[in-house]
C-alpha positions in Angstrom: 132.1 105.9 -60.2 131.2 108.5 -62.5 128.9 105.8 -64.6 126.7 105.5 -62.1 125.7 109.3 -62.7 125.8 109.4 -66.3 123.1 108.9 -68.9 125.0 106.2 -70.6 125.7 102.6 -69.6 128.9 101.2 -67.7 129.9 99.1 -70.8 130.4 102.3 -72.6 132.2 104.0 -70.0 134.5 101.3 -69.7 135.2 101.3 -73.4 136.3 104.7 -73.1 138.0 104.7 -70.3 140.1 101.6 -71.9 140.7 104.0 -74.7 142.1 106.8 -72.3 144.3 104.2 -70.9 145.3 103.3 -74.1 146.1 106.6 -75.5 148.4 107.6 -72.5 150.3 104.4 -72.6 151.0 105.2 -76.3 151.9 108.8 -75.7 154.3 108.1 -73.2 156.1 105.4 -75.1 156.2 108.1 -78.3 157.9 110.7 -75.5 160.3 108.1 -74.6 161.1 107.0 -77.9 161.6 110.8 -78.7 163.6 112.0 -76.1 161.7 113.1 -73.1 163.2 111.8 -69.6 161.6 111.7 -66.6 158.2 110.8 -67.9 155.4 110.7 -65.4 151.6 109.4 -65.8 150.3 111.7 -63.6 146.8 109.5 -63.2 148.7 106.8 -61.5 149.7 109.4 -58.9 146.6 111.0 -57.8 143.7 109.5 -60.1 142.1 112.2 -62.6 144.6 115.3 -62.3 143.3 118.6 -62.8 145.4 120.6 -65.6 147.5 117.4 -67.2 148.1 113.2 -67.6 151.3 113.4 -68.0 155.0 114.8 -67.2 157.9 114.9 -69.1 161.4 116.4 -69.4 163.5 117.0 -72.6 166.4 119.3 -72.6 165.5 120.2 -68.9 162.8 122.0 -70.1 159.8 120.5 -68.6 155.8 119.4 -70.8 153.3 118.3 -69.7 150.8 117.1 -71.7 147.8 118.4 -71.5 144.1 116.4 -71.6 
């Protein structure tokens, strides 16, 4: 786990990563509520992606929204 290498303590790591979740849970419901199709939380697929967190279509044109 990446708290065990940081300077900071677990209980602060954990808060954040609870807001991460957060934040992506709320983005993906405002895509859906706006639209988008095919939405995709691309953590839950392969944990930490590289470039985004998550996928989503509108008009067949694809976003993904970047960290």
């Amino acid at each position: 786990m990446a708290w065990e290498y940081s300077k900071i303590d677990r209980e602060v790591t954990d808060r954040w990563k609870k807001m991460g979740d957060f934040g992506e849970y709320v983005a993906e419901k405002l895509l859906s509520e706006n639209g988008f199709t095919e939405i995709r939380n691309l953590n839950k697929e392969k944990h930490n992606k590289l470039f985004a967190d998550l996928y989503a279509v509108k008009n067949k044109k694809p976003l993904c929204y970047l960290r």
